[in-house]
N, C-alpha and C positions, 0 to 999 in steps of 0.2 A: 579726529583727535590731534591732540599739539605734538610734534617731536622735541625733541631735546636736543639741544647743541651737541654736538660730539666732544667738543673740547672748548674752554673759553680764554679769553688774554688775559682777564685775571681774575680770581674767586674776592671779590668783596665781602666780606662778613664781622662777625663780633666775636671778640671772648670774653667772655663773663667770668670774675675772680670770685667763685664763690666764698671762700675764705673772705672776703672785702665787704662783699655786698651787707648791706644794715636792712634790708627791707624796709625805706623808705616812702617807697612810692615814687620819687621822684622822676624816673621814668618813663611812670605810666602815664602822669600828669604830663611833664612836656611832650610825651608822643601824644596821646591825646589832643592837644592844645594846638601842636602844629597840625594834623594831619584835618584838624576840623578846619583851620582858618585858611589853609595852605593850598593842599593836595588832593585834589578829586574831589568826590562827594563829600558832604560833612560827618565825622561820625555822629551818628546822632543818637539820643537818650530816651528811654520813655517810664513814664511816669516816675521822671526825677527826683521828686522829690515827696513821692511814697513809699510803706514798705515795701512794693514790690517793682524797686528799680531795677530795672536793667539799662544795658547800653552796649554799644560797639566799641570795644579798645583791641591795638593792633599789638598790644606788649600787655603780660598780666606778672603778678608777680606771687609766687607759691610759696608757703612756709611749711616747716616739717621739722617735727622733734624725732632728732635719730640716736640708736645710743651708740656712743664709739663705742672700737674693742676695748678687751681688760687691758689693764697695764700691770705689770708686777704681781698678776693673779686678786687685781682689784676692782671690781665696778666703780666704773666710771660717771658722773654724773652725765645727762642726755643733754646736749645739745640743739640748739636751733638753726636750722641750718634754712634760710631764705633765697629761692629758686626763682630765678626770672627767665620769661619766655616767651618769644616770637618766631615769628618763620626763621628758617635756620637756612635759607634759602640750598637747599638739596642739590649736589649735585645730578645726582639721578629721582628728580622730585616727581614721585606720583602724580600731586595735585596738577601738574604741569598737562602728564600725556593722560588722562579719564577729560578732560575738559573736551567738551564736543562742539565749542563754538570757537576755539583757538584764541579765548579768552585769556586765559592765563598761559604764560609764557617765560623761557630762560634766558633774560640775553649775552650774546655772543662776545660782547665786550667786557663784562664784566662778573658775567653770573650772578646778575639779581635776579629773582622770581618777583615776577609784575603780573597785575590783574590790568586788562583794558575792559575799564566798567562799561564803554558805550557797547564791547559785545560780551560780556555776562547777563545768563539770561537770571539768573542766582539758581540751578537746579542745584546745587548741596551737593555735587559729587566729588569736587575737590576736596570739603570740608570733611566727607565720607573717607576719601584717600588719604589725607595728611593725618600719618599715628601721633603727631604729637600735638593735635588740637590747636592750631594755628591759624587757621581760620575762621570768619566770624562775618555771618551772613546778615548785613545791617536790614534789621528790620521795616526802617522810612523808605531808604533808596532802593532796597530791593536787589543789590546786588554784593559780590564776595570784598569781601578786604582782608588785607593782611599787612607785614609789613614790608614797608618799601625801603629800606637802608635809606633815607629820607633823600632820595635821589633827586629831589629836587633841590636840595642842601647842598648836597658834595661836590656837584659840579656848577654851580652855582656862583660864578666869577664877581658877580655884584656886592657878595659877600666876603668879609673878612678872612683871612688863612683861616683863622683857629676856629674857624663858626664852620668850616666845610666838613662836616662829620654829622650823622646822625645826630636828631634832637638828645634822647638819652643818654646817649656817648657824652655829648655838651653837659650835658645837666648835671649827669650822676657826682653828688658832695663827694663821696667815699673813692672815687676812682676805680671804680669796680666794672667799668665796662671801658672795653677798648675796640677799637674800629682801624681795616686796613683792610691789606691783599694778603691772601694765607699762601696764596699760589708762590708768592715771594719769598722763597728761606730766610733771605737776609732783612725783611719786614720787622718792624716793632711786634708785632701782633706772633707772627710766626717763630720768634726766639724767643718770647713769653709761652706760648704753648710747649716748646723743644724744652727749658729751663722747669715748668711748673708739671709737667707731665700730665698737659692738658687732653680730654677726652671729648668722644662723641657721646651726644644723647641717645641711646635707643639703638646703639649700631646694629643690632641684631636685625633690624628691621631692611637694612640695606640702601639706607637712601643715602648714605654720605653725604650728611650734616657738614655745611660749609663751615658756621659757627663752632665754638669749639667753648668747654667749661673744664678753669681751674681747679682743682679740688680744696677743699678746706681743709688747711695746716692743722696738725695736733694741735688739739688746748691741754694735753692732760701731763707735756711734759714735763721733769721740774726745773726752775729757773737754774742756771749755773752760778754759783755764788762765790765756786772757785775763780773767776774773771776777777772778781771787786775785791778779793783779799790783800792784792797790793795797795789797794786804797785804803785798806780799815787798819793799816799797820801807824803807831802813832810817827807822828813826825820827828817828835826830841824826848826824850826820856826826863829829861832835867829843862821846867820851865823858864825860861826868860824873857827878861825884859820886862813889861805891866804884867804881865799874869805871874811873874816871881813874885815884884810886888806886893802886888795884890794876895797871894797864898802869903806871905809872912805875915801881911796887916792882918788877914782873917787868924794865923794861927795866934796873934799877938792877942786876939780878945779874949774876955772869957769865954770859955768850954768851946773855943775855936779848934780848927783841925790841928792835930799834933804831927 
């Protein structure tokens, strides 16, 4: 069996602004894309372009109609709330220590959870240990995947500053995913969770989720309308200039304003 680091230099992860996310897909498409042409084995597909496709994706993305609470003692209408989700790379990750070939592992530098395919034999025991369904046993190659914080990306010197971030991090139109070190207080990532009263997934389970998800802001508030009232106060009581004008010429016609 694999152990677990005691302690790492820094937690790498995501935080997903549920409140942001559109359920796009866009995501799952560039994690896909890269992780086929890129990194390891390809993910691969089968029977593509039948009804009965399946494939290997290392991000999925979940939708669910919730209802808020009342407001004012009013039902609210239910919301859509769109759920994205990959290895959350665990501090204390199961998948890590059930693996019996020291396939899957946590490393000490950074706290990613990595799969080394050349020793997964694919027996399904990690994919058995991870409660949040994050693993995904590609059916061609025969062994586990999940995902990799696209660590072949982030430290990646050949590449551009602003490209060193996970594919989906790049990708996402809406800004709903963000990437850094949480271990960092004073992080982007980590004073976004502190400000949004960001959560774990499933914390009951104990694996301290490195990843972290925003919660979706009220829709049901009502607008303040008190703010624009200084706006909607007229400018001059008595018009002038063309718009005097203009009001005499019309009151001069017939059945014009008096």
């Amino acid at each position: 069996m694999t152990e677990l680091p005691t302690s790492t230099a820094k937690k790498l992860g995501l935080v997903i602004d549920l409140d942001t996310c559109v359920g796009c897909h866009a995501c799952v498409i560039s994690c896909k894309g890269w992780n086929t042409e890129n990194y390891g084995a390809p993910l691969s597909d089968q029977n593509a372009y039948s009804g009965a496709a399946s494939g290997t994706f290392l991000n999925r993305v979940h939708s669910y109609e919730v209802q808020p609470p009342m407001l004012r003692d009013a039902p609210q209408p239910a919301q859509l709330i769109h759920f994205p989700k990959s290895c959350l790379h665990c501090e204390d990750a199961p998948c890590v220590t059930v693996c019996p070939t020291g396939a899957s592992y946590k490393r000490v530098e950074d706290g990613i959870v990595l799969v080394n395919e050349q020793d997964c034999i694919g027996c399904g025991l990690c994919a058995w240990a991870c409660p949040y369904g994050a693993r995904e046993l590609d059916a061609k190659e025969g062994v586990m995947k999940k995902c990799t914080l696209c660590v072949d990306r982030i430290y990646n010197e050949n590449l551009p500053e602003e490209d060193r971030q996970p594919a989906c991090v790049r990708t996402c139109p809406a800004g709903a995913r963000h990437f850094g070190d949480l271990a960092d207080e004073t992080s982007d990532v980590s004073i976004l969770v502190a400000e949004r009263g960001g959560f774990d997934l499933m914390p009951e389970q104990g694996t301290k989720p490195t990843n972290k998800y925003l919660p979706p802001r009220p829709k049901d508030a009502e607008p303040e309308y008190d703010i624009l009232a200084p706006y909607l106060e007229p400018i001059a009581n008595d018009s002038q200039g063309f718009v005097s004008w203009l009001d005499k010429a019309l009151s001069a016609l017939p059945g014009g304003a008096k």
